[in-house]
Backbone as a ProteinNet text record, in pm:
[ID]
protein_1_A
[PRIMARY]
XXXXXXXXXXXXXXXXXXXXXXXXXXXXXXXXXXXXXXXXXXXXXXXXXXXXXXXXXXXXXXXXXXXXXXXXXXXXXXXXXXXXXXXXXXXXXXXXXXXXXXXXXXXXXXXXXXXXXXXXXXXX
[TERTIARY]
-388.4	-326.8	-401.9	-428.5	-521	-439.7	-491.3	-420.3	-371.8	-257.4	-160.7	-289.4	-316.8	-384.4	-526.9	-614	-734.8	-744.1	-618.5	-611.9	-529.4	-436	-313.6	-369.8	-332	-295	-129.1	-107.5	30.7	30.5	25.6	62.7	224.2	206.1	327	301.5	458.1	466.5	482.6	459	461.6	488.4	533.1	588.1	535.1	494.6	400.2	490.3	624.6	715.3	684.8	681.2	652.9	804.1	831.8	953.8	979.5	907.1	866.3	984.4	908.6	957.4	1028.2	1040.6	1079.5	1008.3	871.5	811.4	759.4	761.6	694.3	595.7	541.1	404.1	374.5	399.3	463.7	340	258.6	139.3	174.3	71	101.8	-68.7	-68.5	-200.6	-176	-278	-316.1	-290.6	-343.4	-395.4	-327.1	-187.2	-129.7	-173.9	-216.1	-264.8	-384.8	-492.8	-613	-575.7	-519.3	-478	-434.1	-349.3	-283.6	-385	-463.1	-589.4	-673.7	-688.3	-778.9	-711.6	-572.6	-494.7	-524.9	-502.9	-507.5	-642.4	-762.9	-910.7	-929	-861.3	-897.9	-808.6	-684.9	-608	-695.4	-708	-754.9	-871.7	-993.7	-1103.7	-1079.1	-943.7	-905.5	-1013.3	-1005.5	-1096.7	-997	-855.2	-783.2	-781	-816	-815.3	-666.9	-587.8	-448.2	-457.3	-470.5	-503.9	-342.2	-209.2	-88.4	-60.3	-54.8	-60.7	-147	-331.5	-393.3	-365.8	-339.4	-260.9	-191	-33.8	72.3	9.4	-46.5	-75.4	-163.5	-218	-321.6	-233	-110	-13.8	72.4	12.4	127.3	257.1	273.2	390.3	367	499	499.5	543.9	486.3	507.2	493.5	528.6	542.2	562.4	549.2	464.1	526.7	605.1	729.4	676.5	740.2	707.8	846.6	833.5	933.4	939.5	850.9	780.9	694.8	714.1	594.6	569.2	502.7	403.4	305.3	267.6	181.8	96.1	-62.6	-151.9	-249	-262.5	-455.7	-544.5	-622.2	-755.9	-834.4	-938.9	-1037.9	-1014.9	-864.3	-849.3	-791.1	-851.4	-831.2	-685.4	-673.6	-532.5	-461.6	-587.6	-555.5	-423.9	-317.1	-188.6	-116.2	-127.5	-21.3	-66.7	-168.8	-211.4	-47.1	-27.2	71.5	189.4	236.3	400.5	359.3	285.3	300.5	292.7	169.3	189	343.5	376.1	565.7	640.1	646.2	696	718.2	590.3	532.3	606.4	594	699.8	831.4	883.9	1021.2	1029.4	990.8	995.2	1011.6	869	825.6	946.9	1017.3	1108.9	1222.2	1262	1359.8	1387.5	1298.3	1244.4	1232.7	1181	1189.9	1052.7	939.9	792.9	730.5	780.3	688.1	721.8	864.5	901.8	882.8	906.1	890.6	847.7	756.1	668.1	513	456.5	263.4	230.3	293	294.7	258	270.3	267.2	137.4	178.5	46.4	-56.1	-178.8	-210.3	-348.4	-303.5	-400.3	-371.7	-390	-343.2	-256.8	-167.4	-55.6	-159.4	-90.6	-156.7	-161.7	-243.7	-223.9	-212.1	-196.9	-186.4	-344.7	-355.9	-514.2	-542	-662.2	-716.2	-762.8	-778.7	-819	-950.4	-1043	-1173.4	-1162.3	-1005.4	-993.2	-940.9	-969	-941.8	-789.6	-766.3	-651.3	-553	-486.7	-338.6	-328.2	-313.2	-308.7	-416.6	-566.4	-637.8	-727.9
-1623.5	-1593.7	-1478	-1486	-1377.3	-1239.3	-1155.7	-998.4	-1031.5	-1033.6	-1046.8	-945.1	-856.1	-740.7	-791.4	-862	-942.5	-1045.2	-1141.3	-1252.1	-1247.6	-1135.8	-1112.7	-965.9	-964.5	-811.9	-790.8	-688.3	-671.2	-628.3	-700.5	-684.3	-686.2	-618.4	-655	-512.9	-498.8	-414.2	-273.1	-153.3	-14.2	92.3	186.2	327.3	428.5	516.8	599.1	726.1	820.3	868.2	1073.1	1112	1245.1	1335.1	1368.3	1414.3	1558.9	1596.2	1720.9	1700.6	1584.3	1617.7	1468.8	1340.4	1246.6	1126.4	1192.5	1073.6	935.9	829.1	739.9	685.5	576.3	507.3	371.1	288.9	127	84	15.7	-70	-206.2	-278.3	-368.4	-428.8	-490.8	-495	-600.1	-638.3	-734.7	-704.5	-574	-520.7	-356.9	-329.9	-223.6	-100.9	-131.1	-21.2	47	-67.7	-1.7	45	10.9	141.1	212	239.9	354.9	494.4	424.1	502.4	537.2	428.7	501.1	589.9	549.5	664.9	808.6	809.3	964.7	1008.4	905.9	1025.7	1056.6	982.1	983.4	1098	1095.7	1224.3	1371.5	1372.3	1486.6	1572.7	1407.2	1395.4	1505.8	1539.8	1541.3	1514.9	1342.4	1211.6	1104.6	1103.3	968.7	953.6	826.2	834	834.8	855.8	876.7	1053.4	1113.2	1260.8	1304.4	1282	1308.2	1330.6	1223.3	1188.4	1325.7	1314.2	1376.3	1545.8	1590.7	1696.4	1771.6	1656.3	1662.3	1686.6	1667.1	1634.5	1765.3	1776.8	1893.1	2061.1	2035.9	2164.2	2108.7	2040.9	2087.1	2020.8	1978.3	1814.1	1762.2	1740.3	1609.6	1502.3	1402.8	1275	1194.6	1053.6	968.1	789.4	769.7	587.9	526.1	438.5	318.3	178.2	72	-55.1	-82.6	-196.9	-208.9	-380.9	-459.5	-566.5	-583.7	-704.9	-703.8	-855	-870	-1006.1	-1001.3	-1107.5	-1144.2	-1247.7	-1187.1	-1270.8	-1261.6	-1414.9	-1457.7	-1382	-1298	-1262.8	-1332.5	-1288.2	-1398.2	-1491	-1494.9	-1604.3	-1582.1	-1686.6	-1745	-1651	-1547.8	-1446.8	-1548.3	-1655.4	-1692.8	-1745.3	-1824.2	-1891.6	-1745.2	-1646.8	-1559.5	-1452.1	-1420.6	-1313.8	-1249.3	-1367.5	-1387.3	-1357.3	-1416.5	-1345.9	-1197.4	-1191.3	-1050.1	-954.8	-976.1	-922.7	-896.4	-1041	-998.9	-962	-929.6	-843	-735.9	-681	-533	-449.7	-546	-531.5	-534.2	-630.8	-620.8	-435.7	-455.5	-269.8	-238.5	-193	-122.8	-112.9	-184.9	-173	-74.8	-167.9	-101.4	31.9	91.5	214.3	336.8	251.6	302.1	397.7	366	440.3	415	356.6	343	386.7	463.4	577.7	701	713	840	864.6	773.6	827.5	789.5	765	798.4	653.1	542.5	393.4	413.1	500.2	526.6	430	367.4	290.9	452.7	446.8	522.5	445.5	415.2	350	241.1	118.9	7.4	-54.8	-164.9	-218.4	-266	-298	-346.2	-480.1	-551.9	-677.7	-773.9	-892.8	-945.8	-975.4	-969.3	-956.5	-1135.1	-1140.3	-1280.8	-1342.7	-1401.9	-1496.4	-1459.5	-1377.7	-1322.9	-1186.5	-1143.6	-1023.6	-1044.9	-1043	-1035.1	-948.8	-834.4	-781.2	-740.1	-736.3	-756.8	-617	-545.6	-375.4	-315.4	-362.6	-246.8	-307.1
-2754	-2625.2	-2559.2	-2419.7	-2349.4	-2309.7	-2321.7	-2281.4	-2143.8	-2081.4	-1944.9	-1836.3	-1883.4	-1814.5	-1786	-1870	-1849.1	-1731.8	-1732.4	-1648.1	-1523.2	-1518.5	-1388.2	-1329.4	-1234.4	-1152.6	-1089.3	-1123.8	-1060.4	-904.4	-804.1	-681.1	-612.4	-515.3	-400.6	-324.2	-286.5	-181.9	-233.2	-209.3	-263.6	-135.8	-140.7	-119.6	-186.3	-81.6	-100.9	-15.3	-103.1	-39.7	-110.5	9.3	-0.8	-9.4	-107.6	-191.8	-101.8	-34.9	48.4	164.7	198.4	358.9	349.3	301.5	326.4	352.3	435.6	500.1	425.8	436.1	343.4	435	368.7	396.9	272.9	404.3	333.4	320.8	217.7	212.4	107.3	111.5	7.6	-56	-181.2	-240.4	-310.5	-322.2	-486	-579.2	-571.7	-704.9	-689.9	-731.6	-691.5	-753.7	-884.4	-969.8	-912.3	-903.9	-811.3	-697.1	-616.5	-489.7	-544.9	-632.1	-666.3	-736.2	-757.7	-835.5	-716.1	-640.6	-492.9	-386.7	-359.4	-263.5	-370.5	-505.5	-550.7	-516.3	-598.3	-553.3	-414.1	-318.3	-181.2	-155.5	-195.2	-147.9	-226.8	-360.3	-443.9	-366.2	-293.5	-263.8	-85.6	-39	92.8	196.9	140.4	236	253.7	272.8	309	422	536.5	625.5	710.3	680.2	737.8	730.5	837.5	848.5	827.5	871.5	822.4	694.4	610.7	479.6	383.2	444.1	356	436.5	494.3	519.3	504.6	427.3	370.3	210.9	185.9	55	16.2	81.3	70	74.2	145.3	155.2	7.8	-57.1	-191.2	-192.1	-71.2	-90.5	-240.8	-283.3	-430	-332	-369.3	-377.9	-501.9	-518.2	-586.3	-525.6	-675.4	-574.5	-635.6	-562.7	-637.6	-562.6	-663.8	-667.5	-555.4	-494.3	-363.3	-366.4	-398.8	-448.7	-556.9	-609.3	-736.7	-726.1	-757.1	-769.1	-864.3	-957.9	-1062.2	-983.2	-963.5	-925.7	-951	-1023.6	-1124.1	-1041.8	-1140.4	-1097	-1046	-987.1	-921.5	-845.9	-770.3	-692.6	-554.9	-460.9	-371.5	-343.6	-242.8	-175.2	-67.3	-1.9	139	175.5	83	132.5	27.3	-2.1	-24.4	41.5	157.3	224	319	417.9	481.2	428.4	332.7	240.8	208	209.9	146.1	273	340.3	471.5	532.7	547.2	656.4	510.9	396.1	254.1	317.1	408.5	387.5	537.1	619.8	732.4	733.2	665.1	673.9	579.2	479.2	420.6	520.3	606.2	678.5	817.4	852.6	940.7	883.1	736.8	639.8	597.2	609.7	580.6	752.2	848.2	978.7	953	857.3	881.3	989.2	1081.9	1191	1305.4	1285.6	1318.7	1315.8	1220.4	1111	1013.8	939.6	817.7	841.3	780.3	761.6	822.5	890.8	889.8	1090.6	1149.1	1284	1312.2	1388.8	1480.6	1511.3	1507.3	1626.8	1677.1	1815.8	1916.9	1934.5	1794.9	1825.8	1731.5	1722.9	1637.5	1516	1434.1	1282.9	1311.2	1255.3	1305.3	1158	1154.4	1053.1	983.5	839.3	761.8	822.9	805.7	816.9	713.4	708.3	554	498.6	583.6	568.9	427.8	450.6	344	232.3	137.8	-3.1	-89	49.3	-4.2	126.9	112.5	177.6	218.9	313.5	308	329.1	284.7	262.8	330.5
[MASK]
++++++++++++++++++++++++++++++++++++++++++++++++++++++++++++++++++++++++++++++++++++++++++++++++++++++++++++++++++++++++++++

C-alpha cells in the first residue's frame, strides 16, 4: 500500500486569521501545506505581496492558519473540473467571514476574478 502523503495532497479552503487584531484572509489551494510553508518564508522574508498582511505581521501580530475546507487531491493531476468548486468554496468563506470588508481579502484596484483552466492552483 502507497504512503497517503506520496500520492494525495490535502487541499481546500484556509484562514489565515491574525489573533491581534481579528483580520483574516480567505485563500484556497491544492496543496494547503505548501502555501502554508510559502505564506511563512514570504511573511519571515517581509516579501508577501499583500502589504497589510506583511505589515501586520512584521509588528508582531500572532496569527494562525486553520483548515475551513479540506479536500484530498491525486497528485499530478488534471485541477481543471475542481478549479471552479473550490474557487466559489473560497467565496462563499470569503463573504462568511466579511474579509472583503474587513480583513487582508480587500480588492485593491480590481475584483478577483475566477482562475482559468491555464492555472494549476486555485488561490495562488
Amino acid at each position: 500500500m502507497r504512503n497517503l502523503g506520496t500520492t494525495y495532497r490535502i487541499g481546500g479552503v484556509f484562514m489565515v486569521e491574525n489573533m491581534t487584531n481579528g483580520k483574516m484572509l480567505i485563500g484556497s489551494s491544492f496543496d494547503v501545506e505548501g502555501y502554508r510553508k510559502r505564506l511563512r518564508k514570504q511573511l519571515e522574508a517581509g516579501q508577501h505581496p499583500n502589504l497589510e498582511l506583511q505589515k501586520d505581521y512584521s509588528n508582531h501580530n500572532r496569527f494562525r492558519f486553520n483548515l475551513l475546507h479540506v479536500g484530498i487531491y491525486p497528485k499530478y493531476q488534471d485541477y481543471s473540473n475542481e478549479r471552479r468548486k473550490l474557487y466559489d468554496l473560497e467565496r462563499k468563506y470569503e463573504k462568511k467571514y466579511g474579509v472583503l470588508e474587513g480583513g487582508y481579502n480587500r480588492p485593491v484596484g480590481k475584483k478577483k476574478e475566477a482562475p482559468d483552466a491555464s492555472t494549476s492552483e486555485a488561490g495562488e
